[in-house]
Every structure is written in structure tokens, then in C-alpha cells.
C-alpha positions as CSV (number, residue, x, y, z in Angstrom):
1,X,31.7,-164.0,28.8
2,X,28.8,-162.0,30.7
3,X,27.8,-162.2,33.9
4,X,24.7,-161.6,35.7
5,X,24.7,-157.9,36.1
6,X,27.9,-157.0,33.7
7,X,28.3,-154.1,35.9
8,X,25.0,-152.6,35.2
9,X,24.2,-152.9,39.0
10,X,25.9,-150.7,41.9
11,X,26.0,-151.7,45.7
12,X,27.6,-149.5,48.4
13,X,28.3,-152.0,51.4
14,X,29.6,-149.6,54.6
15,X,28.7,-153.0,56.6
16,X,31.1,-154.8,58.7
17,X,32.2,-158.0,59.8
18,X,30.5,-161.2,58.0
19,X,26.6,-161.1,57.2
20,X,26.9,-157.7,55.2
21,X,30.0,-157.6,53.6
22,X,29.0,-161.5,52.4
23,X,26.1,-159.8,50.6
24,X,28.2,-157.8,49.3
25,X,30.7,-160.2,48.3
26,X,28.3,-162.0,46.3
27,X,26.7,-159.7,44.0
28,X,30.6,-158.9,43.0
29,X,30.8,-162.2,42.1
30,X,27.4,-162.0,39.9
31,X,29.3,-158.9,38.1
32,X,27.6,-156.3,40.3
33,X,30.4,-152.8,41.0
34,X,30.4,-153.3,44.8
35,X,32.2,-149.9,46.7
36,X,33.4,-151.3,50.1
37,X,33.1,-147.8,52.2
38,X,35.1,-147.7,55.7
39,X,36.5,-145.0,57.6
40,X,40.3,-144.6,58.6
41,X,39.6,-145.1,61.9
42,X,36.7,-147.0,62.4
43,X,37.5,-149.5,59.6
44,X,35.4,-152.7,59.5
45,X,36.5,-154.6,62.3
46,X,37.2,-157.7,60.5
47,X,40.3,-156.5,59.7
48,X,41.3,-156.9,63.1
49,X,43.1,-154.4,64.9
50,X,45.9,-152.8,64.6
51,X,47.8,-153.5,67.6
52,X,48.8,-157.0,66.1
53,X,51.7,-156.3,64.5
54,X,53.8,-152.7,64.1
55,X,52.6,-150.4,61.5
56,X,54.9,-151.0,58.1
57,X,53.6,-155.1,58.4
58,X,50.2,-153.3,57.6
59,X,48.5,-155.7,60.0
60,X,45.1,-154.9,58.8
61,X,45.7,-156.0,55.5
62,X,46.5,-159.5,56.6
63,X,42.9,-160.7,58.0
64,X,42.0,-163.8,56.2
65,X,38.5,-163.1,57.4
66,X,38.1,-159.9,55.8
67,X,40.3,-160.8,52.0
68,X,37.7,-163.4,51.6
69,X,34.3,-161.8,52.4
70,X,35.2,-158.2,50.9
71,X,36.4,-159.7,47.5
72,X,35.9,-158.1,44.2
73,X,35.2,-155.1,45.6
74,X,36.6,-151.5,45.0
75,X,37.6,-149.8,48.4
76,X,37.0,-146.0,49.6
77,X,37.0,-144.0,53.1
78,X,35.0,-141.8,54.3
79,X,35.2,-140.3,57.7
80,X,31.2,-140.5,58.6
81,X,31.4,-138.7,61.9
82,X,31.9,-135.5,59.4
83,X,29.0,-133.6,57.9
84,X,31.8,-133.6,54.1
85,X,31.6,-137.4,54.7
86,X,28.0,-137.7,55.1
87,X,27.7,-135.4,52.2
88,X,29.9,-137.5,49.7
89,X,28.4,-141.0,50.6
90,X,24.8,-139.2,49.8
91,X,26.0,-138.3,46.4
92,X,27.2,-142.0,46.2
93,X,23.4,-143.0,47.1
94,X,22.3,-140.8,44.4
95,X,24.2,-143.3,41.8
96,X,23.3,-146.5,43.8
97,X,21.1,-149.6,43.0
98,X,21.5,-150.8,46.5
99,X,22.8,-150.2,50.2
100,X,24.1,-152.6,52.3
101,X,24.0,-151.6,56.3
102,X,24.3,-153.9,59.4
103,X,24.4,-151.0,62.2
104,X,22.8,-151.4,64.8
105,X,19.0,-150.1,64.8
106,X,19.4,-146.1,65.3
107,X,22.7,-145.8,63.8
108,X,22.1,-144.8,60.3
109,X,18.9,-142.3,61.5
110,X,21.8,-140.6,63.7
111,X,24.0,-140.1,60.9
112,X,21.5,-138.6,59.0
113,X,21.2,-141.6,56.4
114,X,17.5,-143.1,57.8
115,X,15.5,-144.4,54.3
116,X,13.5,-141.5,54.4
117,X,16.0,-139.4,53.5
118,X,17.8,-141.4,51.7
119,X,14.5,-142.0,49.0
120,X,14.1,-138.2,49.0
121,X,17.8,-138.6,47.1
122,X,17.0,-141.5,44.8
123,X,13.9,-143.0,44.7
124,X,15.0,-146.6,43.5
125,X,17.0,-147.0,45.8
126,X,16.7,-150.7,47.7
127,X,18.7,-150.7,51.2
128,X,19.0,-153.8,53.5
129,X,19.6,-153.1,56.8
130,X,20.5,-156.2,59.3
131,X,20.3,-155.6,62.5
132,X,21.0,-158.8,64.9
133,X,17.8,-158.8,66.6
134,X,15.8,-156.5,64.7
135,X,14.0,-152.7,64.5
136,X,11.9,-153.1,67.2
137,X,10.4,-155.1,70.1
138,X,12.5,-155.4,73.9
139,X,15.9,-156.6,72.7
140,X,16.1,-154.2,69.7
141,X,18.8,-151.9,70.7
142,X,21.0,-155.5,71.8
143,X,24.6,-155.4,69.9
144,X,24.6,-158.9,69.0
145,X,28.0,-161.6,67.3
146,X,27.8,-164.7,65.9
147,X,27.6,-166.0,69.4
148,X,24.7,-164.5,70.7
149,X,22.5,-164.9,67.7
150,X,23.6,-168.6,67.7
151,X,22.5,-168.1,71.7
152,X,18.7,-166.5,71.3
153,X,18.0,-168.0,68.2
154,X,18.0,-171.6,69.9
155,X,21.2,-172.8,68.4
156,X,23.1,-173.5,71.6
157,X,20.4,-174.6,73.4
158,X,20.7,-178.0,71.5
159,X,24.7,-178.3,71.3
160,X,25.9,-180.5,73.7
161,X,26.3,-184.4,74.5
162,X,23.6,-186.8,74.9
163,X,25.5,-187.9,78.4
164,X,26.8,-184.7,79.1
165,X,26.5,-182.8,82.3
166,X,23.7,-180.2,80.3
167,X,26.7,-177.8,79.6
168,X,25.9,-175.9,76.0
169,X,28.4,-174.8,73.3
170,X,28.8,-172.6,70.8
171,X,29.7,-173.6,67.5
172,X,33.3,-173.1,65.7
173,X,31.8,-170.2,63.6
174,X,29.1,-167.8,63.8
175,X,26.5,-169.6,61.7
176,X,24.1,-166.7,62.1
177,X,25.9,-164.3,59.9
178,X,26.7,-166.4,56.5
179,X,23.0,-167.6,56.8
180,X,21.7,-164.1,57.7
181,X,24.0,-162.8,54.2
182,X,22.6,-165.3,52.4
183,X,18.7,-164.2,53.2
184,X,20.2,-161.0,52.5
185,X,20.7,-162.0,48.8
186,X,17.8,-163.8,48.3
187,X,15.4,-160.6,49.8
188,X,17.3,-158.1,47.6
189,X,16.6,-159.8,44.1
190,X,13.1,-159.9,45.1
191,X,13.4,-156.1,45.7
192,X,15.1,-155.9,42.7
193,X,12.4,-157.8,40.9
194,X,9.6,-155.8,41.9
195,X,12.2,-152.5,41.4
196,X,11.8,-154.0,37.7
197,X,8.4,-153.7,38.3
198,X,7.3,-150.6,40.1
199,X,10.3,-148.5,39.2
200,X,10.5,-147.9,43.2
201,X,13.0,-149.2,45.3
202,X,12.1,-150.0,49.1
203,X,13.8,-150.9,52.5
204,X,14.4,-154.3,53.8
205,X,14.7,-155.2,57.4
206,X,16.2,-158.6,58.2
207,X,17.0,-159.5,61.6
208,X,19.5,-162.0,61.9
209,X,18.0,-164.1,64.7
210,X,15.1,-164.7,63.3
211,X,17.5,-166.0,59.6
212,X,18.5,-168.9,62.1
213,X,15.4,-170.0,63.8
214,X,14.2,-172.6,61.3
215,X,17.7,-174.5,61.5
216,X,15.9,-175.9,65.0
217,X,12.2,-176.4,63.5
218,X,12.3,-179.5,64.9
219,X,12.9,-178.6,68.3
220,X,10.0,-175.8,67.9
221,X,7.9,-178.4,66.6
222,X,8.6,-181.4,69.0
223,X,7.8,-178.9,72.0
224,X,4.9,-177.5,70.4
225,X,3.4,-181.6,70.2
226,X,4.9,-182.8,73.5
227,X,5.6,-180.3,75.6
228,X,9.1,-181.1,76.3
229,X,11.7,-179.2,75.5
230,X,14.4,-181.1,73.3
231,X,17.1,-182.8,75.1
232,X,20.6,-182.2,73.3
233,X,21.7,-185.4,71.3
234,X,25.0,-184.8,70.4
235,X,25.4,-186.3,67.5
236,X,22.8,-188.6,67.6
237,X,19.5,-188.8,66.0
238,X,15.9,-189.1,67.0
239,X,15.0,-191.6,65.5
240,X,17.9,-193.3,63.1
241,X,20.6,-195.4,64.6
242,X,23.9,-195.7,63.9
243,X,23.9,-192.2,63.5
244,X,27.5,-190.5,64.8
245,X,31.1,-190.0,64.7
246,X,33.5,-192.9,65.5
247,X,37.3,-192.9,65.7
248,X,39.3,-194.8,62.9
249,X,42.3,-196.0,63.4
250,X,45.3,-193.7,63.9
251,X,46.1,-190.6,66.2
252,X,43.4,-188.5,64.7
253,X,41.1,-190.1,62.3
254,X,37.5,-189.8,62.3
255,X,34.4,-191.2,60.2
256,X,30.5,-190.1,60.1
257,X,28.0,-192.3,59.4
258,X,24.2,-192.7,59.2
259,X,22.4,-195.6,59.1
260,X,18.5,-194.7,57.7
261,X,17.3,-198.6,57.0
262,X,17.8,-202.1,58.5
263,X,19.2,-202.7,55.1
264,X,21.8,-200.2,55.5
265,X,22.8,-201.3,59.0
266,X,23.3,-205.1,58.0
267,X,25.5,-203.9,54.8
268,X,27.3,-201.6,57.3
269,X,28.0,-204.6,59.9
270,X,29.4,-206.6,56.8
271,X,31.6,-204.1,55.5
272,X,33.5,-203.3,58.2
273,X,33.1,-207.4,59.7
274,X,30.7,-207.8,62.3
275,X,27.9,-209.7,60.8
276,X,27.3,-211.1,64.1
277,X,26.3,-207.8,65.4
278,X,23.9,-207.6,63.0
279,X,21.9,-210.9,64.3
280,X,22.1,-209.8,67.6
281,X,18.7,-209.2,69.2
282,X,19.5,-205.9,70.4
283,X,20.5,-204.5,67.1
284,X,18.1,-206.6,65.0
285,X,15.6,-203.6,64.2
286,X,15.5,-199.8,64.2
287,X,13.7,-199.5,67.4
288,X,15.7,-202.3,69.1
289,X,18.7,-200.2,67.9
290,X,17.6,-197.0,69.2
291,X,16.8,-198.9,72.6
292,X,20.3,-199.8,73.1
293,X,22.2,-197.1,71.1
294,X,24.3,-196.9,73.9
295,X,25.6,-201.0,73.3
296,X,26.0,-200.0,69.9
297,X,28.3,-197.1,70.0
298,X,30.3,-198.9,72.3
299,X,30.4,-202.4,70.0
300,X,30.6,-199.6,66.7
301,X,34.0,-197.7,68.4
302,X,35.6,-200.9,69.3
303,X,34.8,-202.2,65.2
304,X,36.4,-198.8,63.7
305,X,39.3,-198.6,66.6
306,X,41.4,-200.8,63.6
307,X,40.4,-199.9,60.8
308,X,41.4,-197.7,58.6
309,X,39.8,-194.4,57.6
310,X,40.4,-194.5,54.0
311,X,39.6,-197.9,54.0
312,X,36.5,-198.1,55.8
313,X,35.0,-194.7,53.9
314,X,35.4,-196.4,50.5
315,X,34.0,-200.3,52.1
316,X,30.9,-198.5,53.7
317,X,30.3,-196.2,50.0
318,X,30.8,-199.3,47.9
319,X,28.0,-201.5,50.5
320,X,25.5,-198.0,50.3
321,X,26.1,-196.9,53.7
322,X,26.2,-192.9,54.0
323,X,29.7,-192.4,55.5
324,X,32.1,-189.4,54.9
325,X,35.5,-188.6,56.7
326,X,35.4,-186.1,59.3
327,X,37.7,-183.5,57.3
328,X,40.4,-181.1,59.2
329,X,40.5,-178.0,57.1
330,X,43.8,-179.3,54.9
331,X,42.4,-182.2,54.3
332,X,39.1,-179.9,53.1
333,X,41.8,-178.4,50.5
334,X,43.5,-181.8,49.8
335,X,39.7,-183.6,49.1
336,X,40.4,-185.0,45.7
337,X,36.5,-184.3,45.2
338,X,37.2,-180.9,45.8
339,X,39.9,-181.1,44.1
340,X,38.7,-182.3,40.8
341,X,35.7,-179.5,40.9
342,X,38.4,-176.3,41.3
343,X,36.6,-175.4,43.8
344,X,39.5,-173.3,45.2
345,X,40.9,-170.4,43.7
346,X,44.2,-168.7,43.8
347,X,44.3,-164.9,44.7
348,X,46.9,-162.2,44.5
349,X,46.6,-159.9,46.9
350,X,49.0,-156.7,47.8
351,X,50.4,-157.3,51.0
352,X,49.7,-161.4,51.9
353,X,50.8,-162.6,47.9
354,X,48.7,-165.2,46.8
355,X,46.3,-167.6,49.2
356,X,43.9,-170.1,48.0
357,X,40.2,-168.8,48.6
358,X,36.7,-170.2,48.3
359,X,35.1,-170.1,45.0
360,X,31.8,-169.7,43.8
361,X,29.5,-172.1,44.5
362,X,26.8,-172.2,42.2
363,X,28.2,-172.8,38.4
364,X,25.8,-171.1,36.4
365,X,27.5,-171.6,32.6
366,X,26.2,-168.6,31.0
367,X,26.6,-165.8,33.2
368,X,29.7,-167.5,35.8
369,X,30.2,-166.2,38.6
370,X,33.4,-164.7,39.2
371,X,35.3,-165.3,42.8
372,X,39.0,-164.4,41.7
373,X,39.0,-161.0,42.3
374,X,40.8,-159.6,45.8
375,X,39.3,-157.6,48.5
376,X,40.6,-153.7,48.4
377,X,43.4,-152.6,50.3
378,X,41.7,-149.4,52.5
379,X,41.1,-147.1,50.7
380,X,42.7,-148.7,47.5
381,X,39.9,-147.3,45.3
382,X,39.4,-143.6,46.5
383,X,40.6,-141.7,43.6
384,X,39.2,-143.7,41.1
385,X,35.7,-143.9,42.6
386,X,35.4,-140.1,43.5
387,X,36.7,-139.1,40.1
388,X,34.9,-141.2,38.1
389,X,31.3,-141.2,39.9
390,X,31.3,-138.1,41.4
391,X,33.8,-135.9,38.8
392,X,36.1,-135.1,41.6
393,X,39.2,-133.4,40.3
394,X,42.7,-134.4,41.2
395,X,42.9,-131.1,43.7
396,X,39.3,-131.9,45.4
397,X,40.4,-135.5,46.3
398,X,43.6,-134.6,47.7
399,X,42.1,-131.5,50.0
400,X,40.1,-134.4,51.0
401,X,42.9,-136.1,52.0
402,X,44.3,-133.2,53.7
403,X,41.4,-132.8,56.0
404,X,40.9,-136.6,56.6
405,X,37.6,-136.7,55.3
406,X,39.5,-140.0,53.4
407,X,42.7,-141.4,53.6
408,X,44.2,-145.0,52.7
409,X,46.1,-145.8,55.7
410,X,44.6,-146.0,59.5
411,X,44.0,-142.6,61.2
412,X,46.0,-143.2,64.2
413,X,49.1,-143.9,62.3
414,X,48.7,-140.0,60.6
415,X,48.0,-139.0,64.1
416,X,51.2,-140.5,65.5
């Protein structure tokens, strides 16, 4: 069956960590030849390091965060710091569609690989470069994580409790970077699209921070109107009530709920038995509710402290309330929702054996995307890239070898 490039399309991704290598990642799945390029010693960093575990366990082949966001892919090294290295990944460019960086600004100008030069070599070529804070203005030359991003972009500034002391958190995961990848798609089939059009490729500059802004538009928009900044809420709403996460019965067991509508609150208070609560004048309306959210939390925990999770998500669905269980990660994989969809895949890979791993999400019947590949090994694909891209004989490759320009195992281990 065909996909949406059918390998017509050629990415180069030397980016690292999440927000890149995602990009990446997906255009593999539409059918797109993505060529992973790291270097034996500085390898992308999501493979974690290697002082985790001795060298024959091969500990940076074992980072879940790096086999998922780097698969489909075909693996090669190339030591950058080395003018041969520099010169192979340019003939590379020369047979590229599209590069994928997320250095930060300055990096690729100092390696010799600016978009200047880089359109001297191929003309229609489109890179992406995705730098956490951007090319320019005070902060540009700021490394920037997940956390940071989260940080300046006004994410953390809202997570905390409605009661709390005003301490902040960060979330579980860096937000930023999946949501920064996914602009990162979207901007380069636009470029691709007008590449369609013009013939001429171009650069794209997407700064991560700003990717993550509009999750707190309302924030922005509330202090714009009032003049007050936003007060975190927990998980509360501004204007909605019940609106949170209440503990079931059991050691562990959690449902969310969200109550839009007076209608919905009174089917909620029968479901679960506590009509009464319904009646009662404080809870009687969505701004007497709001008033004395407090009252209601408190009556709300004591109803759900019996009740059973299972139980009450299927009551509160079957009386139209919007309820869902608060899922721990194996019970994500257990979901029979999820289950029934196939969401999950099974991958092989050398080294871990096989893993369940996200799938695609979009199910596009035609042209499917395809999420069952696994990432490279480092280095996996050297020989069969160089040979048959850049017509590299047998000899060439392995002087290359010789004189670490590539390799397939981490420089420090050949040093040792």
C-alpha cells in the first residue's frame, strides 16, 4: 500500500533529544527516508550516557526515550568537529529534501553549515532550525530543556493549587518539545508546498517558546481585560463547577470530572446518590456553585471516598456527565479503548527485543502511516547510506572508519 511520500522525500535529522528528532520521526512514518546523523562521541543525548551500565550492555541502545522518537529511521556517524565530516554531510545536503537542526543559534554557522552555504549546494533545499528561544532578541543565545521553555513560555506560572502556598511546578514531561515538533511538521509541508511551487526551498526558524505560548491564551487574555495576572487554579476552572479530580475508592484510584450545565450537575448528584446535594441552595446554580466550590469538593470527596472507580466512570457516562479515570501509564496500555483501536505496536529492536511503542495517530486509509519500524542502532546504517548515496566503495568507508570520521560504537570505548 503507498504512503504519503513512498520514499520519494529525504530528511537528514542531526537534531537531538525530543522536538527534532519527533519531526523527524514523523515524516518516517509518512514514508519519507529519514538519515538519523550523530557523532560517536557526541551522540544525541537522549540516548543517555554511557556511564549507566558497562560497555558490552550497550547502555545507549537501551533509552526508551530515544527507540521511540528516532524510529524508522536509517542511522549514520559523522564526526562534525572534522573538516572530512563536514565535507560528507554537505554531499548528503546535496541529495536532501530537508534538514532537520535544533542547535543552538550560532552552531551550525560555526560548523560551516549556515543556509547560505548550504543553498549554494542545493537550492531546494528546506531546513528547520529550532532553537529554544529563537535567532535573535536578549535571550537568544539561552540553552533551553523542556523545563525552561515550559518556565518563559508561561506554563509554570499557572501550575500550582488553588490553596497552595504560590509554589509553581513543572509538568511530568517537557510539553514544549512534542508541541514545538509538531509546528515543526506542520511549517515544513507548507515549505514543501510552496517548494512545489517555486522550485526553491527556504529556511524556517521556529522558536520553541513561542510553539507553547498559546496553551495559556487565556491567561494573556484575562490580564490583557483585567489587569490581573491569573491566579493558579489547580484543577479547577474559571468558571464551571464541579470541575476536578476526586479520589474513588481504593488505595489509588482516581476520577476526573467536569460539570458544564446545571443539567449535568443534577444527573451527576443522582448517579453517584446525592440528590440532596443537588437541592441545596448553595449548589442550586452555576454561580452559587462556583461561590462555594470549596463546600462542594469537600461534600464531592466524601460521595466518591466509596465508590468505586469503575463503577462510578460508567454511572456518570451512562447519566451524560464528562468523567474519565485518571490513568497510570499500565492502565493507559490496559484501556480496552485503546485497546480495541491497536493503538500500540510491537517493535523488535537489536539489543532491548521487543517493547510495545506508540503508534500513529492519525489513520489516514490510503496512504497509512507506518510506526512499526525501529530506531537505528548508531551507526547501524553507515555503509549502506555512504555506498548507496554517495558511491562510497567498500575501502573508502572503512578508511573512514579507520580515521574515526564514523564509527558504530561510542568513541571513548575505541579510545579505551
Amino acid at each position: 500500500m503507498n504512503s504519503i511520500f513512498d520514499g520519494k522525500l529525504r530528511v537528514l535529522d542531526i537534531s537531538m533529544g525530543w522536538a527534532g528528532p519527533l519531526v523527524g520521526q514523523m515524516f518516517a512514518e509518512m514514508g519519507a527516508e529519514v538519515i538519523k546523523v550523530e557523532d560517536t562521541h557526541h551522540f544525541d543525548w537522549w540516548r543517555g550516557s554511557l556511564s549507566m551500565a558497562p560497555p558490552e550492555m550497550r547502555p545507549i541502545e537501551r533509552a526508551a526515550v530515544f527507540n521511540t522518537a528516532n524510529r524508522g529511521k536509517r542511522g549514520v556517524t559523522l564526526d562534525l568537529a572534522s573538516a572530512r565530516g563536514i565535507e560528507i554531510l554537505k554531499r548528503l545536503i546535496e541529495v536532501a529534501d530537508i534538514l532537520v537542526e535544533n542547535f543552538s543559534p550560532g552552531v551550525m554557522n560555526r560548523l560551516g553549515l549556515g543556509y547560505d552555504s548550504l543553498r549554494a549546494i542545493n537550492p531546494r533545499l528546506i531546513m528547520i532550525s529550532m532553537p529554544s528561544f529563537g535567532s535573535d532578541g536578549p535571550e537568544c543565545n539561552a540553552r533551553g530543556y523542556g523545563n525552561t521553555v515550559e518556565a518563559m513560555a508561561g506554563v509554570t506560572g499557572l501550575t500550582g493549587y488553588h490553596d497552595g502556598d504560590g509554589q509553581h511546578y513543572t509538568l511530568s514531561n517537557a510539553l514544549g518539545d512534542p508541541v514545538g515538533g509538531l509546528h515543526g511538521v506542520f511549517a515544513l509541508m507548507v515549505a514543501l508546498r510552496e517548494r512545489a511551487r517555486t522550485g526553491r526551498g527556504q529556511k524556517i526558524e521556529l522558536a520553541q517558546v513561542e510553539s507553547l505560548i498559546p496553551f495559556v491564551a487565556d491567561a494573556i487574555l484575562d490580564f490583557q481585560f483585567t489587569g490581573k495576572v491569573p491566579a493558579a487554579r489547580g484543577n479547577r476552572h474559571c468558571e464551571h463547577a464541579p470541575h476536578g479530580i476526586y479520589r474513588c475508592a481504593g488505595d489509588d484510584n482516581w476520577i476526573a470530572l467536569a460539570c458544564e450545565t446545571d443539567d449535568q450537575w443534577r444527573s451527576l448528584a443522582r448517579a453517584i446518590g446525592i440528590e440532596g446535594l443537588a437541592d441545596d441552595k448553595r449548589f442550586t446554580d452555576a454561580s452559587a456553585r462556583k461561590a462555594n466550590e470549596d463546600a462542594l469538593d469537600a461534600e464531592l470527596s466524601r460521595a466518591f471516598s466509596s465508590v468505586n472507580l469503575d463503577d462510578c466512570v460508567a454511572r456518570l457516562r451512562d447519566a451524560g456527565v464528562i468523567a474519565a479515570p485518571v490513568n497510570s501509564a499500565p492502565a493507559v496500555m490496559a484501556d480496552p479503548q485503546i485497546q480495541s483501536r491497536e493503538y500500540f505496536v510491537a517493535i523488535d529492536r537489536a539489543v532491548v527485543g521487543t517493547h510495545l511503542y506508540p503508534g500513529a495517530v492519525a489513520r489516514i486509509p490510503d496512504t497509512p502511516l507506518r510506526a512499526d519500524a525501529p530506531a537505528p542502532l548508531l551507526g547501524e546504517h553507515n555503509r549502506q547510506v555512504f555506498a548507496e548515496l554517495l558511491g562510497m566503495s567498500d575501502d573508502g568507508i572503512a578508511e573512514l572508519e579507520r580515521l574515526g570520521v564514523i564509527g558504530s560504537s561510542p568513541r571513548e570505548y575505541r579510545m579505551g
